[in-house]
N, C-alpha and C positions, 0 to 999 in steps of 0.2 A: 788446379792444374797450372803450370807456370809456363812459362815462352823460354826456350832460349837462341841464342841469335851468334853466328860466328860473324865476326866482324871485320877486314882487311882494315890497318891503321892509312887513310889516306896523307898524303905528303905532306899536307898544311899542318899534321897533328903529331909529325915525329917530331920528336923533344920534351909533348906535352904530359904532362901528371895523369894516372889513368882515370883520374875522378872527374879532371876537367876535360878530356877527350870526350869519356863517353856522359857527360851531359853535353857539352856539346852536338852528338852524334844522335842522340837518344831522344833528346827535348826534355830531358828529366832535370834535376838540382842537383846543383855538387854536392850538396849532403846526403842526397839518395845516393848517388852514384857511391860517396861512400861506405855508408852503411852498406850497398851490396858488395864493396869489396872483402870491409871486414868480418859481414858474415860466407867468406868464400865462391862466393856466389861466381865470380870475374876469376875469368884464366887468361894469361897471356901464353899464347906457345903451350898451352896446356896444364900449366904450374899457376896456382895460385899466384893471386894480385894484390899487393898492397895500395891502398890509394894512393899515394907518394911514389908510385916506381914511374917511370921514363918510357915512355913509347919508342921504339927503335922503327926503323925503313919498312922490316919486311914482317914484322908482328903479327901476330890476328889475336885478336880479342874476341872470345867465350865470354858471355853474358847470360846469365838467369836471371830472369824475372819473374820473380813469385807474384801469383793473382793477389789482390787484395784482400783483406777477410771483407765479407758480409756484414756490416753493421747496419742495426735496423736503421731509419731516418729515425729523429727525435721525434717525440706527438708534439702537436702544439693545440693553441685554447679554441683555436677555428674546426678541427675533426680529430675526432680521436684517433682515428688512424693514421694523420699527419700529413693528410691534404690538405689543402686550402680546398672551401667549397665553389664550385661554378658557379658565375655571372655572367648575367646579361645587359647589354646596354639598353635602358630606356631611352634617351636621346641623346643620336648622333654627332648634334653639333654642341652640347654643352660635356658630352663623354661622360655622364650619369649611368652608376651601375647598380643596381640591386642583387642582394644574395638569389640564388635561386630558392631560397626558403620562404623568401618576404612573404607574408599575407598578398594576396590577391588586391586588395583596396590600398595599398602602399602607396604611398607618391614620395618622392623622392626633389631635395631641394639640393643645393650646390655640399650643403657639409655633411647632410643627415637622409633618413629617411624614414617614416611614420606610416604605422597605419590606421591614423585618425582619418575620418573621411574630411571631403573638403568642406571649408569654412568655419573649422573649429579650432 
């Protein structure tokens, strides 16, 4: 489902190009901005908008904004469904963490962490 949004051009923005208006206005990038103009998406006064056209005094600016598509997140080598796994701290003040997988006998040193018991 997309948004769309009528917009009144306020006074600091007559003159400006309608790409850099509506990032300006939107928080989006002047190449988004244009990309929606070229695909018709921006109406000025009701008529399609070029990214290059001129904002005028009494304008409004029609804007669509298509949702996103869905793109899975990548996997990565930590879960295969492309989490990172939960940890926990062993201690506080050196900020030591272990997977929550670790074996049970794990100890944990500044770079690594084992689970040889101690003194081997």
């Amino acid at each position: 489902m997309s948004s769309s949004r009528m917009l009144p051009v306020p006074d600091a923005l007559v003159g400006e190009r309608v790409d850099a208006a509506l990032a300006r206005m939107l928080g989006l990038s002047r190449s988004r901005c244009a990309e929606l103009c070229a695909a018709g998406l921006v109406l000025i006064n009701a008529v399609s908008a070029d990214k290059s056209a001129r904002l005028g005094a009494d304008d409004v600016i029609e804007v669509t904004i298509p949702e996103p598509e869905n793109k899975p997140a990548p996997a990565t080598d930590m879960d295969p469904g492309g989490r990172a796994p939960p940890f926990w701290v062993t201690s506080r003040q050196r900020g030591i963490a272990l997977p929550a997988t670790a074996p049970p006998n794990a100890r944990a040193s500044s770079t690594a962490w084992t689970s040889e018991p101690p003194g081997q």
